[in-house]
C-alpha positions as CSV (number, residue, x, y, z in Angstrom):
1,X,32.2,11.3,-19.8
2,X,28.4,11.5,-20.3
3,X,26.5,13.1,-18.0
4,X,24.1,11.6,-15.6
5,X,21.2,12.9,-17.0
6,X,22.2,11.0,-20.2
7,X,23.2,7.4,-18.6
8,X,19.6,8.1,-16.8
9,X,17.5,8.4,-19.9
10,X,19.4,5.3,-21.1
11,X,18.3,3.3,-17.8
12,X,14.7,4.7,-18.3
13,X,14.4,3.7,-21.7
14,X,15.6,-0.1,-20.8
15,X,12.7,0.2,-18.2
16,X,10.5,1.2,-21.0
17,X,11.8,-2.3,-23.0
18,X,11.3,-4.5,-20.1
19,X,8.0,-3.6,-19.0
20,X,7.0,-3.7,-23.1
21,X,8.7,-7.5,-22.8
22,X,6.9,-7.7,-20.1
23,X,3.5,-7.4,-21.3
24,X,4.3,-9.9,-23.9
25,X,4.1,-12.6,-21.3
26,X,0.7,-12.5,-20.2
27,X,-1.0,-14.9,-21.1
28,X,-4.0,-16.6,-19.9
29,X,-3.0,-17.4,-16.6
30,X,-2.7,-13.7,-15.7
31,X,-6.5,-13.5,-16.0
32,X,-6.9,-17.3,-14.1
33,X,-4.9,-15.2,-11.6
34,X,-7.3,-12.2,-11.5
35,X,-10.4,-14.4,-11.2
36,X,-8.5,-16.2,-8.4
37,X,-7.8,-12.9,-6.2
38,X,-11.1,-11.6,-7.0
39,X,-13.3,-14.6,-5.8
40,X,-11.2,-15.3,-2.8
41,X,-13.4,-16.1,0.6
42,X,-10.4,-15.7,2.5
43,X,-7.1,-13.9,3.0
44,X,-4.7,-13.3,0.4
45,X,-1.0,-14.1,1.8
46,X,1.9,-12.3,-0.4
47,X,5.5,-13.1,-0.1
48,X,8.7,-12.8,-0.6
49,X,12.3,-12.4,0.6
50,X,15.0,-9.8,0.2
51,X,13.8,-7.1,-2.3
52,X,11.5,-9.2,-3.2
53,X,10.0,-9.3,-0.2
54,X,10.1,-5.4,-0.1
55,X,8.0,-5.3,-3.7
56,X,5.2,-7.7,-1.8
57,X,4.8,-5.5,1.2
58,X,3.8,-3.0,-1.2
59,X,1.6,-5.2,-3.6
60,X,0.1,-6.2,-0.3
61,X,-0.2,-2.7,0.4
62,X,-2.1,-1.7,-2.6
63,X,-4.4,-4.8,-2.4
64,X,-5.6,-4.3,0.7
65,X,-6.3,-0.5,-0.2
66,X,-8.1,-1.7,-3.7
67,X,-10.7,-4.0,-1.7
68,X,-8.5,-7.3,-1.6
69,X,-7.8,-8.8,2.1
70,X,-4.2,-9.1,2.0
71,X,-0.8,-9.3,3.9
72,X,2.7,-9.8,3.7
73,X,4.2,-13.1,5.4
74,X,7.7,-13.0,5.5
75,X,8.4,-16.7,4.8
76,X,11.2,-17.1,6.9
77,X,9.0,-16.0,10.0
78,X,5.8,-18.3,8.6
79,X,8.5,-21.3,8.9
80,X,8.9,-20.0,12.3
81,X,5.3,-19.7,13.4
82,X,3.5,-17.4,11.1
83,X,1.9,-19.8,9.3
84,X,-0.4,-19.4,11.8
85,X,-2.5,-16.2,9.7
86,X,-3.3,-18.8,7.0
87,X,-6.9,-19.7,6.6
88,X,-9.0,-22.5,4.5
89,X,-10.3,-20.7,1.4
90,X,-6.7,-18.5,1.4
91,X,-4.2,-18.1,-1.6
92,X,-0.7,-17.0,-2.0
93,X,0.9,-14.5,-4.1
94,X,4.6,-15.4,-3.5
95,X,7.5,-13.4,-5.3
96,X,10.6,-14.3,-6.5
97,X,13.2,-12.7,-9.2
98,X,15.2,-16.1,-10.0
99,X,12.3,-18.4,-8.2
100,X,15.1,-20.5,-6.7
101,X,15.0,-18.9,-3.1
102,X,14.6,-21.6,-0.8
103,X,12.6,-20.2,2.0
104,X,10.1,-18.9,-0.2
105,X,9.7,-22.1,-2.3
106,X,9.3,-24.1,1.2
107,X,6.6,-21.4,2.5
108,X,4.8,-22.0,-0.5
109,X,4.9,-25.7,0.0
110,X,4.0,-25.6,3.3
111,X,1.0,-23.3,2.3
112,X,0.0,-25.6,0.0
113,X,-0.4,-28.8,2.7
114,X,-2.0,-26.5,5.5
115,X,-4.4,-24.7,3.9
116,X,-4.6,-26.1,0.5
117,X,-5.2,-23.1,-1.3
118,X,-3.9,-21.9,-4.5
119,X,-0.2,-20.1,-5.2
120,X,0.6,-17.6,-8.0
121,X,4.2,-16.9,-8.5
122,X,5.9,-13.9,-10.1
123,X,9.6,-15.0,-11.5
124,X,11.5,-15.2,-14.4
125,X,10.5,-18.2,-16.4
126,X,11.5,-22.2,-15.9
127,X,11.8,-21.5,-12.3
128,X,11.6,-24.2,-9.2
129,X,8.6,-21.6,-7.7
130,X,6.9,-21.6,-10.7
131,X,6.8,-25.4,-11.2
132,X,4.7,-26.0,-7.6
133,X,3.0,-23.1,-7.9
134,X,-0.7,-23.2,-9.3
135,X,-0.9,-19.9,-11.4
136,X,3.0,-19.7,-12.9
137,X,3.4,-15.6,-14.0
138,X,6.3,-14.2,-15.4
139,X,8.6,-11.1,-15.5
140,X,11.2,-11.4,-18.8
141,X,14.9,-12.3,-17.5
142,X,16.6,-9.1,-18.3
143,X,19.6,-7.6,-17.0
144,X,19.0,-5.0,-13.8
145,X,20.2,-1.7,-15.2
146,X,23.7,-1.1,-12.9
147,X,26.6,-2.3,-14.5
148,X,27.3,-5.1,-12.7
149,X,23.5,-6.6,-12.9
150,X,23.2,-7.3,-9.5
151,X,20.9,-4.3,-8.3
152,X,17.7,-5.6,-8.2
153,X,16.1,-2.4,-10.2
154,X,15.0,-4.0,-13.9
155,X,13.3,-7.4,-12.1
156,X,11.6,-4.8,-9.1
157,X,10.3,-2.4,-11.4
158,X,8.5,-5.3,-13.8
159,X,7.5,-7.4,-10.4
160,X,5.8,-4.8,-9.1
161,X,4.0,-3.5,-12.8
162,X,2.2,-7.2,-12.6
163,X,1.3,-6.8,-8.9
164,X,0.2,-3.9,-9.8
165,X,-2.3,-4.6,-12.7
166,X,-3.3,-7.6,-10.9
167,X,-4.6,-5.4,-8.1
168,X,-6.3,-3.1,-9.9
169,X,-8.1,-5.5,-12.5
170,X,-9.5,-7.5,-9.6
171,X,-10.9,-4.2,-8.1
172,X,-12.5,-3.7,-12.0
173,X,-13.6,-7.1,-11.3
174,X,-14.9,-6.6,-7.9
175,X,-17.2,-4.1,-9.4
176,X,-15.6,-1.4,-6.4
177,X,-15.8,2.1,-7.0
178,X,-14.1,5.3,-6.0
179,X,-16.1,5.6,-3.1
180,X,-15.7,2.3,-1.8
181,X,-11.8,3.0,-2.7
182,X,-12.0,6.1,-0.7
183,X,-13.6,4.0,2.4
184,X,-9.9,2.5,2.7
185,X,-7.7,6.2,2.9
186,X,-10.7,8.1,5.5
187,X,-8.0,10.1,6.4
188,X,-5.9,10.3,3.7
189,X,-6.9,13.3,0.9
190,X,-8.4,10.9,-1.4
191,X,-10.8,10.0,1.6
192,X,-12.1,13.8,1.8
193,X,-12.0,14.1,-1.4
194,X,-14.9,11.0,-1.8
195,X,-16.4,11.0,1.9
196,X,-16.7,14.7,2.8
197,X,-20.5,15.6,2.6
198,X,-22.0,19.3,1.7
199,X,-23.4,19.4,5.2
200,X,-19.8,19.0,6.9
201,X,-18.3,22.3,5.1
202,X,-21.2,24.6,4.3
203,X,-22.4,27.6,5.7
204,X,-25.5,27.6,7.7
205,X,-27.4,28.8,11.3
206,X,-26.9,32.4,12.3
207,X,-23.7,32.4,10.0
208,X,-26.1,32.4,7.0
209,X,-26.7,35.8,5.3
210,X,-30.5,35.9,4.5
211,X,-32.4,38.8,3.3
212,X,-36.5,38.4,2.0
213,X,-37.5,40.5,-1.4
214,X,-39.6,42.8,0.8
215,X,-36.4,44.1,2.8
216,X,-34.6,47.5,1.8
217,X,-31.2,48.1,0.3
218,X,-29.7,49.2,3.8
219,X,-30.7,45.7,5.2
220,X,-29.3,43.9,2.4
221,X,-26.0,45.9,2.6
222,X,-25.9,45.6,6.4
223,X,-26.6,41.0,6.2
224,X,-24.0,41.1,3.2
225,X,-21.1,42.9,5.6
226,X,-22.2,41.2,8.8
227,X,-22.2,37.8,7.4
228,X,-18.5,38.3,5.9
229,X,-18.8,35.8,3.1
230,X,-19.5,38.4,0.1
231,X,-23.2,37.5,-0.6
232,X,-26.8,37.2,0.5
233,X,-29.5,34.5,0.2
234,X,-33.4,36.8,-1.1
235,X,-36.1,34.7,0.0
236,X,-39.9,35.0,-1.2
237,X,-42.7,36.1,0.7
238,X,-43.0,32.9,2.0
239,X,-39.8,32.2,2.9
240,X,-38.5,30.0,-0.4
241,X,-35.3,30.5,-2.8
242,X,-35.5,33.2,-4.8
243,X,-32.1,33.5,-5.2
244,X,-28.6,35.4,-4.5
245,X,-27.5,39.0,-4.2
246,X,-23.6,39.3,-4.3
247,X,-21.4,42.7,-3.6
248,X,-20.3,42.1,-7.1
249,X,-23.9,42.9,-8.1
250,X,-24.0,45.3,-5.9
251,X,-21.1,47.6,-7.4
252,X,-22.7,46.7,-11.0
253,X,-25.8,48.8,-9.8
254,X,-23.7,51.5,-8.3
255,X,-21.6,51.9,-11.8
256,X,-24.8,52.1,-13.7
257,X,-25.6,54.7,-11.7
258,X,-28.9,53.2,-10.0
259,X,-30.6,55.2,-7.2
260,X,-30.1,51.7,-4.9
261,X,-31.2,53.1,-1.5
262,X,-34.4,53.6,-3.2
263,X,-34.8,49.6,-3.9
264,X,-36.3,46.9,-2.4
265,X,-34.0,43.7,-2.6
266,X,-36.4,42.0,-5.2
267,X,-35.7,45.2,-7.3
268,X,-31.9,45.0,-6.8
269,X,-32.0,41.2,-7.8
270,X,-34.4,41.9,-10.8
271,X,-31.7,45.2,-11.7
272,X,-28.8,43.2,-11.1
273,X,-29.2,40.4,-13.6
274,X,-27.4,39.6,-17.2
275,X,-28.7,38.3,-20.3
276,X,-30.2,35.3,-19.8
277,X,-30.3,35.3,-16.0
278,X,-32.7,38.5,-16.0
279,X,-36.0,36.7,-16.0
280,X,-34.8,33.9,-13.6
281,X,-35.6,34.5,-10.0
282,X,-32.8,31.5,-9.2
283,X,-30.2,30.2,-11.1
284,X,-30.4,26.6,-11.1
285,X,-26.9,25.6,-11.7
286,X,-25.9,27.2,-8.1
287,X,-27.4,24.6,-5.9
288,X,-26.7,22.0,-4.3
289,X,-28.3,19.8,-1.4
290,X,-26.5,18.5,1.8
291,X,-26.3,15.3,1.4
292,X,-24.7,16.1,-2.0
293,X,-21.0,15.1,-1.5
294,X,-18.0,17.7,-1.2
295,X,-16.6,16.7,-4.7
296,X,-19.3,16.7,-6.6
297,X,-20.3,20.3,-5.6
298,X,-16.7,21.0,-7.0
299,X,-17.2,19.9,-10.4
300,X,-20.4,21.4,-10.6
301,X,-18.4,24.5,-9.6
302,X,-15.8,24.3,-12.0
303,X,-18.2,22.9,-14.9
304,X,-20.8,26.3,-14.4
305,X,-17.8,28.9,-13.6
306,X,-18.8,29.8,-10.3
307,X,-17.5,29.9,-6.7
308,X,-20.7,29.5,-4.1
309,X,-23.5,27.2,-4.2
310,X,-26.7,27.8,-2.5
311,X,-27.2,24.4,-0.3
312,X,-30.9,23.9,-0.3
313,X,-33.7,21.5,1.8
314,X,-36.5,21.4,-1.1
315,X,-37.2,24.8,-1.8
316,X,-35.7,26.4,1.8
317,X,-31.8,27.6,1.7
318,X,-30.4,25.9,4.9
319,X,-26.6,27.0,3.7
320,X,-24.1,28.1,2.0
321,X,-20.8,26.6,-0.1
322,X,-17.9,28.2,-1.4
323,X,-15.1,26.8,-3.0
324,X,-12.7,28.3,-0.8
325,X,-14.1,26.2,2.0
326,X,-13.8,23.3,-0.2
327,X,-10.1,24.1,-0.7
328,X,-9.8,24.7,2.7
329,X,-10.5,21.3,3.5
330,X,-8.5,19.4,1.3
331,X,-10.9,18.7,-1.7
């Protein structure tokens, strides 16, 4: 008997052939559908009954999360009084593998005399749905993928791959952005990923390690191990950026065997450089600003190699990030 990792590559691969036929029926009136969704004043009603129904709660789902006002009517309940959500200037997206269900054909009927708005099916094509609807899309009539072909896995999987493009081409269309994506999860981990600001995670007030270039090596040691976070800010005479001290630098003048209680911080930061960073009293690529967001200061991170940026209010330090607090909260 072959094993079930075999008869599973075998049902992936005729997922792989329907979703290719698949794509060989779009046609025009998949983008006339886009444009529709996209330009909509109003609500965007999806149906659908059975699994059917289950595969447009989620594409109702995932438009409303990609900037499209939608939701799922069952149609048996808008017969029964739900028609109620519908709204001039609304469309419907109604689903159907066979497009014969009758509920969902007489919902979309219905929605067609109340509100008068447009309806794009989803079926196999030549079906009774497609025929009233406005938009007619298709999904290729294939056999589901259990034996018996009565599983509805082959007609979900394609059903939901058009819902799916559709939802995301009329967010391309809509001209929305990750950000504005983001504004619909603000809890969820893509939301902190997009909202969370510099100023909500960094470092700053008494918790700040800052030491001027005038200070001694013992004060610099003593605002590095009081602070905790492995580093100190060196200010100029006048209170700007200079730049950063780190125990790493630190132990790099104690193995060269420099005479560092003799040194004032500006000479430990001038003695402490490499290469290129020895004439630079700041490096440039670690800071940031506050109103800088979260994920951004994490690229910049991981572009320059480094783990703390130096948060700064013109030329004034006001904090401190590190990526650990970035990890820390779910960046």
């Amino acid at each position: 008997m072959r094993s079930f990792i075999e008869r599973a590559g075998e049902m992936l691969d005729r997922y792989a052939v329907a979703m290719a036929a698949t794509r060989g029926l779009l046609d025009v009136r998949f983008s006339r559908a886009v444009e529709l969704i996209a330009n909509l004043d109003s609500i965007l009603i999806v149906t659908g009954l059975g699994k059917s129904g289950l595969v447009a709660q989620k594409a109702a789902a995932t438009l409303s999360s990609t900037g499209t006002q939608a939701a799922f009517v069952h149609p048996v309940e808008a017969l029964h009084g739900d028609l109620g959500i519908v709204r001039p200037g609304s469309a419907m997206l109604a689903l159907s593998k066979s497009g014969g269900n009758a509920e969902t054909i007489e919902f979309a009927r219905q929605f067609k005399a109340v509100a008068g708005g447009q309806v794009v099916s989803i079926t196999e094509p030549s079906s009774r749905l497609a025929a009233i609807a406005d938009i007619a899309l298709h999904i290729p009539a294939l056999p589901e993928i259990d034996e018996f072909d009565l599983a509805p896995t082959t007609s979900a999987a394609t059903t939901m791959a058009v819902c799916d493009a559709l939802a995301i081409l009329v967010q391309q269309s809509k001209g929305l952005t990750e950000r504005d994506f983001a504004k619909f999860h603000p809890s969820g981990a893509l939301g902190k990923r997009l909202l969370l600001s510099v100023a909500e995670v960094m470092i700053q007030g008494d918790a700040l390690p800052v030491v001027s270039v005038a200070a001694r090596f013992p004060d610099l040691v003593y605002e590095i191990s009081s602070k905790g976070i492995g580093m100190a800010i060196v200010t100029d005479a006048v209170g700007e950026h200079a730049g950063v001290i780190t125990d790493a630098d630190i132990r790099r003048l104690l193995l060269r065997g420099e005479h560092v209680a003799e040194l004032t911080v500006a000479e430990c930061f001038a003695r402490s450089r490499r290469g290129s960073e020895s004439n630079a009293p700041a490096d440039v690529h670690g800071a940031t600003t506050a109103k800088s967001m979260a994920i951004d200061c994490l690229r910049q991170m991981q572009d320059n190699q480094i783990t703390q940026l130096v948060v700064l209010d013109g030329s004034r330090a006001v904090g401190v990030v590190r990526l650990q607090d970035l990890i820390a909260a779910g960046i």
